[in-house]
C-alpha positions in Angstrom: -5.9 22.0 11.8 -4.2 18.8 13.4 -5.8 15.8 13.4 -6.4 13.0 16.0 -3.7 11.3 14.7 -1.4 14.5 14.5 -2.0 15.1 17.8 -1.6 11.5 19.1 1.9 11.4 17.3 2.6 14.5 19.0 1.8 13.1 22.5 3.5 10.1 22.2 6.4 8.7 24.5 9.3 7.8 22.3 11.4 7.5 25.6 9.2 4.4 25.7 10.6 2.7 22.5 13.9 0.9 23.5 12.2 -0.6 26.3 9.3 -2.0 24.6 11.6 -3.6 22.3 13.9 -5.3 24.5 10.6 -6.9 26.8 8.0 -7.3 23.8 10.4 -8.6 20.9 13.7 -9.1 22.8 15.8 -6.8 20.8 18.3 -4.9 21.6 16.9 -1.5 22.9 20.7 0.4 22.3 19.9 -0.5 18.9 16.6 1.4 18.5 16.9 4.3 15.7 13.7 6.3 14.9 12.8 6.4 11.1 10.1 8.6 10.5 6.6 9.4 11.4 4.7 10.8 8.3 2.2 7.8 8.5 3.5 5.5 11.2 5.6 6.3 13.8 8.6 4.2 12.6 11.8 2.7 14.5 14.3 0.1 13.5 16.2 -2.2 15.9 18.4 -5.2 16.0 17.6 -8.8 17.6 18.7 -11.9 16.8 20.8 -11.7 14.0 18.5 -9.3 11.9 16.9 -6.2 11.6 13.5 -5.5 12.3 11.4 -2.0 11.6 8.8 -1.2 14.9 5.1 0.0 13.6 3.4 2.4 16.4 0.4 3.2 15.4 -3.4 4.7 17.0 -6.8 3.9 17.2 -7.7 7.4 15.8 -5.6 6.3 12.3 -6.5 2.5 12.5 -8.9 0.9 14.9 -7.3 -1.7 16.4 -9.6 -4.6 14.4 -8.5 -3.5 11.2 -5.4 -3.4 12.3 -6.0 -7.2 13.3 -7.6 -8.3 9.9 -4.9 -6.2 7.7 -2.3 -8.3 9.7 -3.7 -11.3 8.9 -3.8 -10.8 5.5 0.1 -10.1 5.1 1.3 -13.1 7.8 -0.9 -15.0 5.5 0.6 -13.7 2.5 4.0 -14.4 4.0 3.1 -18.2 4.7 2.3 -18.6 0.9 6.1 -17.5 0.0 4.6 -14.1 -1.4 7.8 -11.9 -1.3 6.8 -9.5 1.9 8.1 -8.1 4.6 7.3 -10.5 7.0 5.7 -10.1 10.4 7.2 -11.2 13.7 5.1 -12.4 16.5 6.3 -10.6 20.0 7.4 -12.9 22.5 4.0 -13.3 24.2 3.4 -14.8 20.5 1.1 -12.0 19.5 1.5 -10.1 16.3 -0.2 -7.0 17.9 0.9 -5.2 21.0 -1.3 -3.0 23.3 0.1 0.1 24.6 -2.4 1.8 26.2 -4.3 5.4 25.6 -5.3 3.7 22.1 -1.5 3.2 21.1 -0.5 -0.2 19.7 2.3 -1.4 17.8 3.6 -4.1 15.6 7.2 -5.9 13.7 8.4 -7.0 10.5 11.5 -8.5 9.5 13.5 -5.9 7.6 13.5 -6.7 3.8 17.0 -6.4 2.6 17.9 -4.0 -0.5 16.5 -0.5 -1.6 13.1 1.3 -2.4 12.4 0.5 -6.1 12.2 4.3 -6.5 16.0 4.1 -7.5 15.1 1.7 -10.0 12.9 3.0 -12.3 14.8 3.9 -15.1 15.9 0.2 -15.3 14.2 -2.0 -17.4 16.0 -5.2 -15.8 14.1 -5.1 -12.7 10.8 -4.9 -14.0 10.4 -8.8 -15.0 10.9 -9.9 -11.4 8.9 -6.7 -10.1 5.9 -7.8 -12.3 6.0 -11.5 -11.3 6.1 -10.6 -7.4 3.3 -8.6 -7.8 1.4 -11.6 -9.6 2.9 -13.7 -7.2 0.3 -11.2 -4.5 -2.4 -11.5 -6.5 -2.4 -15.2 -7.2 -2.1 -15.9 -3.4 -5.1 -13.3 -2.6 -7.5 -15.0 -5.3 -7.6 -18.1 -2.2 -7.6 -15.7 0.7 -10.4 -15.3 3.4 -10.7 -12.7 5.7 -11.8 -13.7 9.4 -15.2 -13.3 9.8 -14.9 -13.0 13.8 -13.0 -10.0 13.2 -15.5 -6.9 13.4 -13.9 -5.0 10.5 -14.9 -5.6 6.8 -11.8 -4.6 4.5 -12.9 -2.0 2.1 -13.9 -2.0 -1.6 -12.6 0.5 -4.1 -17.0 1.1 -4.8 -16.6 2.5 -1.4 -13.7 5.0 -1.5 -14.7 6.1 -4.4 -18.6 7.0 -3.1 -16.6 8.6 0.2 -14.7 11.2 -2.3 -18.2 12.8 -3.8 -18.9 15.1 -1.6 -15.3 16.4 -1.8 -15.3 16.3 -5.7 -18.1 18.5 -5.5 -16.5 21.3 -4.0 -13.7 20.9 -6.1 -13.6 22.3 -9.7 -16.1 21.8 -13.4 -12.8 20.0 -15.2 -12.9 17.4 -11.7 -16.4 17.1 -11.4 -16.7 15.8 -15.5 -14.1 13.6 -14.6 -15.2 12.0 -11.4 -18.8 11.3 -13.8 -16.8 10.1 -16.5 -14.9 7.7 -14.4 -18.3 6.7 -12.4 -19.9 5.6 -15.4 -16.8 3.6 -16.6 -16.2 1.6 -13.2 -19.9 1.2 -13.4 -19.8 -0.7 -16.3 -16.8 -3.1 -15.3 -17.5 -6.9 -14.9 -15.9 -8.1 -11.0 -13.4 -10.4 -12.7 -9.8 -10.7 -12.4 -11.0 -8.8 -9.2 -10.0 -9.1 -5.4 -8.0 -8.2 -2.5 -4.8 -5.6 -3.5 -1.7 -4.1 -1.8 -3.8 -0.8 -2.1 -0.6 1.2 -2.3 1.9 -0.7 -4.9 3.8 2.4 -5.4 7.7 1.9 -6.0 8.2 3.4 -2.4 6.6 0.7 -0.9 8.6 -1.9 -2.9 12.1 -3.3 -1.8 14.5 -4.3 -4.4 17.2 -7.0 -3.5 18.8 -7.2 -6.7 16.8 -10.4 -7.5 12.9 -10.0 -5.6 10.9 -7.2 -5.6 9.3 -7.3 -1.6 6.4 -5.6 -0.8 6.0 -3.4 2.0 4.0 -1.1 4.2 0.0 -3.2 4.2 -1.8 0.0 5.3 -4.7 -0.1 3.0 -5.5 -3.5 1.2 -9.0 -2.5 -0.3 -11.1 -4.6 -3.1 -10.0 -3.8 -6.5 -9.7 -5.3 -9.9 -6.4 -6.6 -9.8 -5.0 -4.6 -12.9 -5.6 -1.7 -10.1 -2.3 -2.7 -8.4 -0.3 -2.5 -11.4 -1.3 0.8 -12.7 -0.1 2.0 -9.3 3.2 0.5 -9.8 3.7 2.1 -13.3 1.6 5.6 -11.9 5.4 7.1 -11.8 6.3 6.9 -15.4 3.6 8.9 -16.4 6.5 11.9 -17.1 8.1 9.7 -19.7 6.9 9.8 -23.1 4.5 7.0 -24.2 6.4 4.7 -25.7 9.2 4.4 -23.1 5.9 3.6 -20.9 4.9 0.8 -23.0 8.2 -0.1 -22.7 8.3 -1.0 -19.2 5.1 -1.9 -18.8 5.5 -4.8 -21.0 8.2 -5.9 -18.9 6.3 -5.5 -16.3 3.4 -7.4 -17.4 5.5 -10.8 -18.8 6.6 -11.1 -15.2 3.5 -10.4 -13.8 1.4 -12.7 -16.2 4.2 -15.7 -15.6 2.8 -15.9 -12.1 -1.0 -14.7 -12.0 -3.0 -14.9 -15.4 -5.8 -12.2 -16.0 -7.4 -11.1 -18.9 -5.3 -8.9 -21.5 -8.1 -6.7 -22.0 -7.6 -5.0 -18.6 -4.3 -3.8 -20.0 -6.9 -1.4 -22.5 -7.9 0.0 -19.3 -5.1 1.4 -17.4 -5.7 4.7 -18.5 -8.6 4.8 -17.2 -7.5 3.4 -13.9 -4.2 5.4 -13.5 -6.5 8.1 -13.6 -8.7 7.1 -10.9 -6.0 6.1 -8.5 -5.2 9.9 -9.2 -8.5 11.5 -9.1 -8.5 9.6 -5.2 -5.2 11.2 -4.2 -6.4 14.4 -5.2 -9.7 14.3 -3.7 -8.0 12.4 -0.4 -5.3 15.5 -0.4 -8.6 18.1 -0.4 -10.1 16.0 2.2 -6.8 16.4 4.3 -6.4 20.0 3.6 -3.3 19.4 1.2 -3.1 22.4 -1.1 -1.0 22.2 -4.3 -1.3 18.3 -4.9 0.8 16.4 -7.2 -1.7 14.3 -8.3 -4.1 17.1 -9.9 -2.3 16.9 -13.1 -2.3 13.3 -13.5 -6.2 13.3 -13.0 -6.7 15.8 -15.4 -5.1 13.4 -18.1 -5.8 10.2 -19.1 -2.5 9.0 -20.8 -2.3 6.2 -23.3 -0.1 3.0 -21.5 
């Protein structure tokens, strides 16, 4: 069955698009191209010398104050030199535009290079992938969110209690885990704990040949930091373990040259490559996704 958002994609007015970024971000409308709408509804354009990727979203997927306070978070980001794709005010100087009927939309610069998905079989990359992401981390350790904001960016405690009721109906093998992996994050100290990317997977990474730029702030969420990284390295689970351990020290000397946790977090990526599973899974149920990719990864807790 479609949901609010499905059907608010479906309704929408792309006729609208060049317009709306020739009078909101003076680009050049001839140059709008769509991209894609399986989260966003994405277009590129051209202004000013660049290239610049349109964000139309809803209320019924965002409300528009998160939308607000998740902005915030990456133009502050950007401001701390944090490799990004940077936002760009519209030409009334606001970073969010109103459409009407509950549409709004947003810009970012477009961040030069590929997705690190083309990458990952090269160990080069993953110094200066590692340090970006500690370069992220070290920035959010200072950041506030605005309190005059009415939305409260979410914990990891939270998603995890919102999934229970679907882990329930799922199978024995699922429900053992989800206990197990209660217990565990139960028993965690908050340290080396804060505000994450949320999504650090190598399709929301850019690789320029020399930075690693993060992309794609849908979902920043309170997490122990070592949360972020075990998304990053989620898509070597295939390989065997030590070709893992391979790149994920490579990983980690560029990420702990920039942010310094403690090294016994590294003991627990199993553990939370697991968990970041064990949520796509349950958040595929809860969407009605049959078949999920991410079963088999819950159901195994690899060494790293």
């Amino acid at each position: 069955m479609p949901t609010d958002w499905a059907r608010a994609k479906a309704r929408f007015n792309h006729t609208a698009v060049p317009r709306l970024i020739r009078d909101h971000w003076a680009g050049v409308a001839a140059s709008a191209r769509f991209i894609s709408q399986d989260y966003n509804i994405v277009y590129r354009f051209e202004g000013g010398g660049g290239g610049y990727y349109l964000r139309i979203c809803h209320e019924s997927l965002h409300p528009l104050p998160k939308a607000r306070q998740v902005l915030r978070f990456l133009r502050y980001l950007a401001r701390a030199d944090v490799p990004v794709g940077a936002p760009v005010a519209a030409v009334s100087g606001a970073y969010i535009v109103t459409l009407g009927d509950g549409y709004y939309a947003a810009a970012q610069r477009e961040a030069p290079g590929s997705n690190m998905e083309r990458h990952l079989r090269d160990i080069s990359v993953y110094g200066a992938w590692g340090r970006s992401l500690g370069q992220l981390h070290a920035a959010s350790r200072h950041y506030q969110p605005d309190a005059n904001i009415p939305y409260t960016l979410p914990t990891v405690q939270g998603f995890w209690l919102n999934i229970a009721p679907t882990v329930q109906r799922a199978t024995p093998e699922i429900q053992r885990i989800y206990a197990e992996l209660s217990d565990w994050m139960a028993r965690l100290p908050l340290r080396d704990y804060g505000l994450i990317h949320g999504d650090y997977r190598p399709g929301n990474v850019i690789w320029d040949g020399a930075t690693a730029r993060a992309i794609d702030f849908d979902e920043p969420n309170y997490h122990w930091y070592i949360a972020d990284v075990s998304r990053a390295l989620l898509e070597l689970f295939p390989l065997p373990i030590a070709e893992r351990r391979r790149f994920r020290r490579a990983f980690l000397r560029g990420y702990l040259s920039a942010h310094a946790i403690d090294e016994r977090w590294i003991s627990q990526l199993p553990y939370f490559a697991q968990q970041r599973a064990l949520l796509m899974y349950a958040w595929d149920l809860q969407e009605g996704v049959s078949g999920s990719w991410a079963l088999g990864w819950a159901l195994e807790r690899v060494g790293w």
